[in-house]
N, C-alpha and C positions, 0 to 999 in steps of 0.2 A: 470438533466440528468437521473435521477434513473425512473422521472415520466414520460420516454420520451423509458425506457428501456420495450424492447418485447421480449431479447430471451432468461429470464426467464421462457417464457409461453413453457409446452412441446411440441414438434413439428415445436417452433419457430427458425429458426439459425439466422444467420448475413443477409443471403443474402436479407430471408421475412422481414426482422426487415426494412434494407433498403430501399426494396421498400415500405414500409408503410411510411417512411420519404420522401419519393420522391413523394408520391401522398397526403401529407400534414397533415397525421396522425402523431401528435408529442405529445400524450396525451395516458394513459389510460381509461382515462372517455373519450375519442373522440374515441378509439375505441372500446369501449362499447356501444357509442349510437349510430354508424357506421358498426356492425360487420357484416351487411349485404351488406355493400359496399364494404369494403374492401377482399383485400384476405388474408386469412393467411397461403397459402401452404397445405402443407398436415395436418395440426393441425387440430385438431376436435376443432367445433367451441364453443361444448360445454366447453369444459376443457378450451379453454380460455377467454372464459367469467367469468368462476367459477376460473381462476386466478387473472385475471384483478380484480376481485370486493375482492378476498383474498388478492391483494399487493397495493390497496386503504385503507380497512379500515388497513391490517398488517403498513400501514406506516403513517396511521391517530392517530394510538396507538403506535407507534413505538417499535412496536415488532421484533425486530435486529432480529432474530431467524427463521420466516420466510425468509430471504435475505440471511443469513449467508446458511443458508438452498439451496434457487433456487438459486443463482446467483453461475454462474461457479468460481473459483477463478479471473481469469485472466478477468473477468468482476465486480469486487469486486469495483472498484476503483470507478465506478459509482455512489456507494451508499454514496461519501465520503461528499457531500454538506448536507445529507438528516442527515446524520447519526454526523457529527465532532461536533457539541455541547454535545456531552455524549461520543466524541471518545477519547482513551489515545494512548500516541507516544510510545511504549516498546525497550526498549532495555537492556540484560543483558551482565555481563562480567563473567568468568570464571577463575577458578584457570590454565587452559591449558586444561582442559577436558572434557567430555561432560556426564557423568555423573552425576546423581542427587543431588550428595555430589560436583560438582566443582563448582557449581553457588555460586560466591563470593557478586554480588551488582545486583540487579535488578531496572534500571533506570523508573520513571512514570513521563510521563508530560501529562496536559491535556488541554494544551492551555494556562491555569493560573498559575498550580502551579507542581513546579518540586517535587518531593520526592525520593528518594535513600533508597532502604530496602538492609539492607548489612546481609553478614551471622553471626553468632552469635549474633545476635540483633533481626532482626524486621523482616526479611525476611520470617517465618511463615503468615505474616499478608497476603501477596500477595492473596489466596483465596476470603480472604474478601473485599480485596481494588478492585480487576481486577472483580468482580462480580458487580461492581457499572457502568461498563462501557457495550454501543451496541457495539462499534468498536474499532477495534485494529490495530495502523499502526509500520508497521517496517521495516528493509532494510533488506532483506535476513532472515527474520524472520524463512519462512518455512520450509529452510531447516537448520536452527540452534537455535533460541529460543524458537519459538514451543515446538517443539519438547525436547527439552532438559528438558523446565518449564512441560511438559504433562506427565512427567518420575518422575518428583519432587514433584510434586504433582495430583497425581493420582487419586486422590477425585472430583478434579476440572475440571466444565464440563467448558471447553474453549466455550462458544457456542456462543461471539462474530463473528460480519462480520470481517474479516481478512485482510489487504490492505498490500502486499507486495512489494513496490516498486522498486523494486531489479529487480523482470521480468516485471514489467510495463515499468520501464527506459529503457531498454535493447528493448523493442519493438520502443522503441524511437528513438534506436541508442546511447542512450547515456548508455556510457559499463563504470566498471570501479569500485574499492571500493568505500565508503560511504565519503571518506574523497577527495580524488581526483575529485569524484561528487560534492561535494561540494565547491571546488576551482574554478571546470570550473564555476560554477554557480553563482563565487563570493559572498558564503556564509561564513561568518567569525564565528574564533573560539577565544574561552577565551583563552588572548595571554598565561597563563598557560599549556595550554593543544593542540597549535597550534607544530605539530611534534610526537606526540604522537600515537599510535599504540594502535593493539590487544594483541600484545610481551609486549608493557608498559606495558598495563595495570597488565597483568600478574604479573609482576616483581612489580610494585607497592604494589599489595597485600601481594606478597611474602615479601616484607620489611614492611608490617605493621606487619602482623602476625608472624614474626622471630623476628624483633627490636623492634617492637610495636610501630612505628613510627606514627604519627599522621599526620605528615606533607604529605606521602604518603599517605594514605587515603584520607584526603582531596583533593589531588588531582586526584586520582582514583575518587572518587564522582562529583568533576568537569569536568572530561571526558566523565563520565557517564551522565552528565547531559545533556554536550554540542551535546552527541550524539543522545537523545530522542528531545530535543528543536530544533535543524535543523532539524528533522521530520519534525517539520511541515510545514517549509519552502517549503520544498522538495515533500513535498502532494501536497502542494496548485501550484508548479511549474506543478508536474505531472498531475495533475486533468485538469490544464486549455490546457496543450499540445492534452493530450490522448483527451480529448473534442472534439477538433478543429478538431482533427484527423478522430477521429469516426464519428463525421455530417458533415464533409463537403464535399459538393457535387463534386460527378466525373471528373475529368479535362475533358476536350473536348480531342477526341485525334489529337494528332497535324499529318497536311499532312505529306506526307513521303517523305525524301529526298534520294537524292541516294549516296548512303554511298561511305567514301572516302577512296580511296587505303589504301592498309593495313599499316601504317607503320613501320621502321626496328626498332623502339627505346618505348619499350613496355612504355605507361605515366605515372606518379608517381598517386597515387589512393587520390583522394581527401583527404583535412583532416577534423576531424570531427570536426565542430563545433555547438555551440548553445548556442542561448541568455541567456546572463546574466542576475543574478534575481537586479532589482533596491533594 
C-alpha cells in the first residue's frame, strides 16, 4: 500500500492519487518511468520525481523518518506492512493523571515479545528501548500517550511513523473504547483482566503502592499487556479494512427511483455492525 501511496508527493491530494489508480499507475517506479503520461494536477513534475526517487530509496533503507515526516497522520496507517517488522504496539497506564510524574507502567509489544517498564523501576530505560523502533501503534495514542510520554521525557525525539487507530476506526464506523472494540471484533482477553478498566487500573497501582501488594501489580502488568498485544490484532483488522476501502473502485451509480411517500413513523437507524476477527 505505502508503494502504491502519491499523496505524500506535494501538490498531490486524494483526488490525483485516484486517478492515477484508475488509469493503472499502482507503483512509484511506474510513475517515474511514466511521469510524462500521466497527470499529476497541479504538482510540479519536478518535486515529484525528486519525491518519488526520495521515498524509493527512504523505504530501500528504511528510513521511518522520511514517512513519519510526508505522510499526513490520517494516512500513517499505510506505512503499517512496510514498516510492522521494527513496529512496537504502546500503551501506558497512569496514576489518574497526566502529568509526567503519573505515568505508572508503560506497556511494549513488538509482535514477539511483551515487556512492562513500571515506575520506580525500569521505566527511565523507555528512551533507549522506543529508539530501537520505525513505528509506533496505539489506540488514542495522540491525544493521551503521546503526548504525556513527550512531557516525561523531553530529551526524546519521538521521530517514529505514528498509527493511531482510534481515528482510523472511527473512519470506519467502528466508534467506541479499546475494550468494546475488541468484543465486537471477538478479540479475547486474559480471563484475569476480562472487566477490567482505565479506573482498575488506577486503583490496582494505588494498592501496590499503599499495601505493596504484588498480587495487584501483577495484574496491573497483565492489563497492560493485554492492552499492547490486541494492538496488534486490531492493526492488522484496520490495515486490511482501510485498504479495501481506499482502492476500491467507485460503485456504478445506481438508476434513480422515485422516492416513496414520506412516512408518519420515522425507521429505527441501522445497527452498526462488522466482521468478526477469526
Amino acid at each position: 500500500m505505502l508503494e502504491r501511496t502519491f499523496v505524500h508527493i506535494p501538490g498531490v491530494g486524494s483526488t490525483t492519487e485516484k486517478l492515477l489508480w484508475r488509469q493503472g499507475c499502482l507503483s512509484w517506479h511506474h510513475l517515474l518511468s511514466n511521469l510524462d503520461k500521466y497527470s499529476v494536477g497541479s504538482a510540479d513534475p519536478k518535486v515529484v520525481r525528486a519525491t518519488l526517487e526520495k521515498s524509493i530509496s527512504a523505504l530501500e533503507k528504511k528510513e521511518h523518518q522520511f514517512f513519519a515526516r510526508r505522510l499526513n497522520p490520517r494516512d500513517a496507517w499505510r506505512a503499517f506492512p512496510a514498516f510492522r517488522d521494527n513496529c512496537v504496539y504502546l500503551d501506558i497506564e497512569t496514576d489518574g493523571g497526566n502529568s509526567p510524574a503519573s505515568i505508572t507502567t508503560i506497556g511494549l509489544y513488538d509482535g514477539k515479545e511483551f515487556r512492562c517498564l513500571i515506575k520506580g523501576q525500569d521505566l527511565g530505560n523507555f528512551p533507549d528501548i522506543i529508539s530501537n523502533y520505525s513505528m509506533i501503534v496505539t489506540f488514542f495514542g495522540t491525544g493521551f500517550d503521546i503526548p504525556v510520554l513527550q512531557k516525561a521525557f523531553k530529551t526524546t525525539k519521538l521521530d517514529q511513523i505514528h498509527v493511531d487507530l482510534c481515528p482510523v476506526l472511527r473512519r470506519l464506523g467502528v466508534r467506541g473504547g479499546l475494550k468494546k472494540i475488541e468484543m465486537g471484533l471477538g478479540i479475547e482477553r486474559d480471563p484475569r483482566t476480562v472487566g477490567l478498566n482505565g479506573l482498575d487500573a488506577i486503583k490496582l497501582w494505588r494498592k501496590y503502592q499503599v499495601l505493596g501488594d504484588e498480587n495487584a501489580l501483577a495484574t496491573l502488568i497483565a492489563y497492560n499487556r493485554e492492552d499492547v498485544v490486541n494492538l496488534e490484532k486490531l492493526a492488522d483488522y484496520t490495515f486490511g479494512k482501510m485498504e479495501w476501502v481506499t482502492t476500491r473502485k467507485e460503485p456504478e451509480p445506481e438508476p434513480e427511483e422515485e422516492e416513496p411517500p414520506p412516512s408518519p413513523v420515522k425507521p429505527k437507524a441501522p445497527a452498526l455492525t462488522y466482521p468478526r476477527l477469526r
